[in-house]
N, C-alpha and C positions, 0 to 999 in steps of 0.2 A: 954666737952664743945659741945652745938649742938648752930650751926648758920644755916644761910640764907644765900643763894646769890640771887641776884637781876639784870636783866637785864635792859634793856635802860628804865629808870623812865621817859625821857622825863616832867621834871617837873608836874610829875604828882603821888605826892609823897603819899598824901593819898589812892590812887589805891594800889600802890607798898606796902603799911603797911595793907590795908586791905588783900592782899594775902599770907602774913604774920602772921596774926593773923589765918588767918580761915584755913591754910595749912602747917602751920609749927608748931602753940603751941607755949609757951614759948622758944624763943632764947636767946642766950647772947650777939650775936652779929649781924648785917645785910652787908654782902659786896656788893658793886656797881659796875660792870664791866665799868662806863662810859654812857656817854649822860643821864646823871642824872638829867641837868641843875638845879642844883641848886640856883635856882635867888632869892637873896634876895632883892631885888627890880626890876623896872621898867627898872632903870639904866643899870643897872647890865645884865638886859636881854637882852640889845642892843650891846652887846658884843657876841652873842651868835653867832657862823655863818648860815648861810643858809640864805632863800626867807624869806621878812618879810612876807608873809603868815602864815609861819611856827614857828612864834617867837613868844614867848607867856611868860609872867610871872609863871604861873601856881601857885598852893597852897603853894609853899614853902613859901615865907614872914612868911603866918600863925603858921608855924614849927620854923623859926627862931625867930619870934615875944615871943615863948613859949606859943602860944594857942593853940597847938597842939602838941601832941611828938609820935613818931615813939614807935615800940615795943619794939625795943631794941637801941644801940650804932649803929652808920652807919658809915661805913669808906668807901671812894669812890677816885675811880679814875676817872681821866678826859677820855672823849671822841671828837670825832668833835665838837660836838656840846654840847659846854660847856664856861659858862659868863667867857672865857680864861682870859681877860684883867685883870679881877677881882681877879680870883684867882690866878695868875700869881703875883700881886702885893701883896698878902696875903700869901703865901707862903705855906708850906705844916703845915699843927695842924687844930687846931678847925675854922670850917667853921659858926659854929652854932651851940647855945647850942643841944649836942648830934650827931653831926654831923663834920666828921675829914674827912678830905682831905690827904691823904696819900704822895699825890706829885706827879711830871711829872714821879721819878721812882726809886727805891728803895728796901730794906727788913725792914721790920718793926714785931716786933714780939707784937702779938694782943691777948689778953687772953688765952696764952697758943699756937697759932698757928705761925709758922714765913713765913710769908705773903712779896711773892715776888713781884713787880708791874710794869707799864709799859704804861701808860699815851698817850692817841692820836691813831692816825693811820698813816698809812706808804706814804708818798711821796717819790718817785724816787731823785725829786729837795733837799726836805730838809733831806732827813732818810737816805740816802749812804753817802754824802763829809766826811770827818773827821772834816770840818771846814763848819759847814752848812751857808744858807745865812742869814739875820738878815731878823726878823720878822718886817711885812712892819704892822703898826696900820690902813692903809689904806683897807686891804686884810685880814680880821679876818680869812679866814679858813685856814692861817697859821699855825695861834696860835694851831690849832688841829692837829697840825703834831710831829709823834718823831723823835728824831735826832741819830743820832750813839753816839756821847758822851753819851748820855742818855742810850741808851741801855749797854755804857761800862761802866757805871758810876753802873747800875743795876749787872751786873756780875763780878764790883769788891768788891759788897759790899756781894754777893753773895759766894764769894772765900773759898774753905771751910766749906760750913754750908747745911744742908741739909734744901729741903725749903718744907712746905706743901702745900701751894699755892702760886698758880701764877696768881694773875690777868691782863688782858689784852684788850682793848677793841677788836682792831683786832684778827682773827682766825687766826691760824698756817696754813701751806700749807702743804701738802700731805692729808690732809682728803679725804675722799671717797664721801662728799658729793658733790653734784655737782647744781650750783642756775640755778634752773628752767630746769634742769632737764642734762644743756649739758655745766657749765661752772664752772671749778674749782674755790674754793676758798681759800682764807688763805696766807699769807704773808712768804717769808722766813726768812727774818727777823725775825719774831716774834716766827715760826719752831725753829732755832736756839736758842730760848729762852728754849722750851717746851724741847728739845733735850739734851741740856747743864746742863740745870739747876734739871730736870726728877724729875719734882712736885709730891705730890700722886696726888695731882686733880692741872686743868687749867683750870680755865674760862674764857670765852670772851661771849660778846654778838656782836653789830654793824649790824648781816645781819638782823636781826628782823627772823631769822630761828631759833625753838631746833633742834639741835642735838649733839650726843654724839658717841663716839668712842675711845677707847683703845690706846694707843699712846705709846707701850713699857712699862712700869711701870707706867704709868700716864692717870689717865682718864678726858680725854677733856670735858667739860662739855660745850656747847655751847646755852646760851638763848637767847627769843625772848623779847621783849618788853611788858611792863607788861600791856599795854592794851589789851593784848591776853590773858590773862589769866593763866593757872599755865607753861604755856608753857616758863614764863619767871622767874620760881625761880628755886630753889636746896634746899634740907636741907640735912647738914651734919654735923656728928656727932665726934669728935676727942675721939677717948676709949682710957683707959686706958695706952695701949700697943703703943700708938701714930699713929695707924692707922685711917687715914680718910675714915668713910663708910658713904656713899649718904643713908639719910633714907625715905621711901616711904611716900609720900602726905598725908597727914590727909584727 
């Protein structure tokens, strides 16, 4: 099996297929690390959080309409900045023909790969309580937050099973890399996941930075946003022997 991964699409889904087609070749599958914004309307997109400068429809309608279809199957997790409201009330399966939503968090086994997940990014408020607060519809960048249930709810489904991927929007903490030059990044939380669970591969996007690093047995794969160019995919290939190996850029 060779697929794609895909970093923050930012509704801007025919970019994200064009670097797909011209750098990857035939896949069988595309994963979404998050901020994908999937909006299948107008509506939809005013759920989305952030500055309404920054809120936009973008070409997906055309995707879900079936005027358009991606290279392959896209299975996506949430990030901040995602029509939450919407898929919150839709729940985790088909978002759009060719298009599945995974859920807030989970293992799902996807053509042959068992794909671990992990939906949002880290609030101190909502991502430690055992008993988080309720999501206020007044305050959407809630809705982009994970909770600890979620995360134990993810490593009891986990219990026992070895996992190939780990998708996550947020970064693990201990990487070496550092934003802008002097401030670490990456969540322990999410560390805990990469540590616990010891993927072959873990992806996240969120900083709009690539990079990659070694993490014990697991290689972190970290993309940028696909209006940068290749700097926001992966292709990877599952051989025979169940080992996942990252294949070089066409």
């Amino acid at each position: 099996m060779k697929f794609a991964i895909v970093g923050d699409i930012h509704a801007n889904f025919a970019k994200a297929d064009a670097l797909v087609r011209r750098h990857a070749g035939g896949v069988e599958a595309i994963f979404s690390v998050g901020d994908a914004e999937p909006n299948r309307s107008e509506e939809e997109s005013l759920g989305v959080a952030g500055p309404a400068k920054y809120r936009k429809v973008g070409d997906f309608p055309e995707f879900a309409a079936g005027w358009r279809s991606m290279s392959a199957p896209v299975y996506f997790i949430g990030g901040n900045h995602e029509p939450w409201p919407a898929l919150d009330a839709q729940g985790a399966g088909e978002w759009a023909p060719g298009f599945h939503f995974l859920g807030r968090s989970g293992v799902r086994e996807v053509g042959g790969l068992r794909v671990a997940f992990l939906s949002g990014i880290h609030s101190r408020h909502f991502s430690e309580p055992d008993v988080p607060p309720a999501i206020t519809p007044e305050r959407l960048k809630e809705y982009g937050y994970f909770t600890r249930p979620q995360v134990e709810e993810l490593l009891r489904q986990a219990r026992g099973k070895s996992v190939d991927l780990l998708l996550t929007h947020e970064w693990p903490s201990g990487l070496s890399y550092l934003h802008r030059g002097d401030t670490p990044v990456g969540r322990e939380r999410v560390r805990e996941l990469t540590d616990r669970l010891r993927p072959q591969v873990h992806a996240c996007g969120h900083m709009h930075a690539p990079f990659r690093e070694r993490v014990g047995n697991t290689d972190v794969i970290c993309l940028s946003q696909v209006i940068h160019g290749t700097d926001a995919i992966a292709v990877l290939e599952l051989l025979p022997d169940g080992t996942l190996k990252e294949v070089p850029l066409a």
